[in-house]
C-alpha positions in Angstrom: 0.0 0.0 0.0 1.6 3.8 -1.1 1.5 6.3 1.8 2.7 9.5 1.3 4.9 10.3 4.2 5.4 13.4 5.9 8.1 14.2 8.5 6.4 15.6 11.8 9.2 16.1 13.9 12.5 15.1 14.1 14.6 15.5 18.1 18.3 14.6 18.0 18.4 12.5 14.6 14.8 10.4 15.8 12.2 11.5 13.4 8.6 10.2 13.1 6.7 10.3 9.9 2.5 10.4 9.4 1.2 10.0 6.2 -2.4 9.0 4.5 -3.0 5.6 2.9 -5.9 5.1 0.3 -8.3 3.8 2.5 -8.1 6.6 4.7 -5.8 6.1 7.8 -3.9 7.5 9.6 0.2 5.5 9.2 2.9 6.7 11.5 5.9 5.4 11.5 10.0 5.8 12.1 12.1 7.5 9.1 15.0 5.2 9.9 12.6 2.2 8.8 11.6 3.7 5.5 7.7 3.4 6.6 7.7 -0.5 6.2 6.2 -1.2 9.3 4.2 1.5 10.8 1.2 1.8 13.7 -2.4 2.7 11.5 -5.1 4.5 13.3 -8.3 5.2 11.4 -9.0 8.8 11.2 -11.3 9.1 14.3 -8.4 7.5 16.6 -5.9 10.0 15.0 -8.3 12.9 15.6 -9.3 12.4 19.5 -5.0 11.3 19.9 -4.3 14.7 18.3 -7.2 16.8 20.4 -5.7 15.3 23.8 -2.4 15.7 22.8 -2.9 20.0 22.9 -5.0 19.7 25.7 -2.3 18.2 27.6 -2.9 14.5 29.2 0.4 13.8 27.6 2.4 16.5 29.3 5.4 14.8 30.6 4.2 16.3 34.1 1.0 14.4 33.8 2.5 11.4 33.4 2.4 8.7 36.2 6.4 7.6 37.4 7.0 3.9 37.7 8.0 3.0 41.0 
C-alpha cells in the first residue's frame, strides 16, 4: 500500500513520519525504517490522539512515574 509520508518532527536525529493511505488512515511510522512497518489509526483515533495531545494529558508532568 503507497502512503505519502510526511516528517512531523524530528529531536536529536529520531524522526517520526505520518502519512495517509488510500483507504483513509492515519500510518505513523519511524524515518530510519523507511515506513515499512508502521502503527495505522483510522481517522477518528488520529483525531481524538491529536485533540488530547494540545489539551495536555500527555504532558510529561502528567504522566504517572514507575515506581
Amino acid at each position: 500500500m503507497k502512503i505519502a509520508y510526511k516528517v512531523a518532527r524530528c529531536i536529536g536525529g529520531n524522526c517520526v513520519q505520518a502519512g495517509l493511505s488510500v483507504d483513509g488512515r492515519v500510518h505513523v511510522a519511524d524515518t530510519k525504517d523507511g515506513g515499512v512497518n508502521s502503527l495505522a489509526f483510522s481517522t477518528e483515533e488520529w483525531t481524538a490522539f491529536v485533540a488530547d495531545v494540545k489539551a495536555g494529558p500527555f504532558d510529561l508532568a502528567a504522566l504517572p512515574r514507575p515506581s
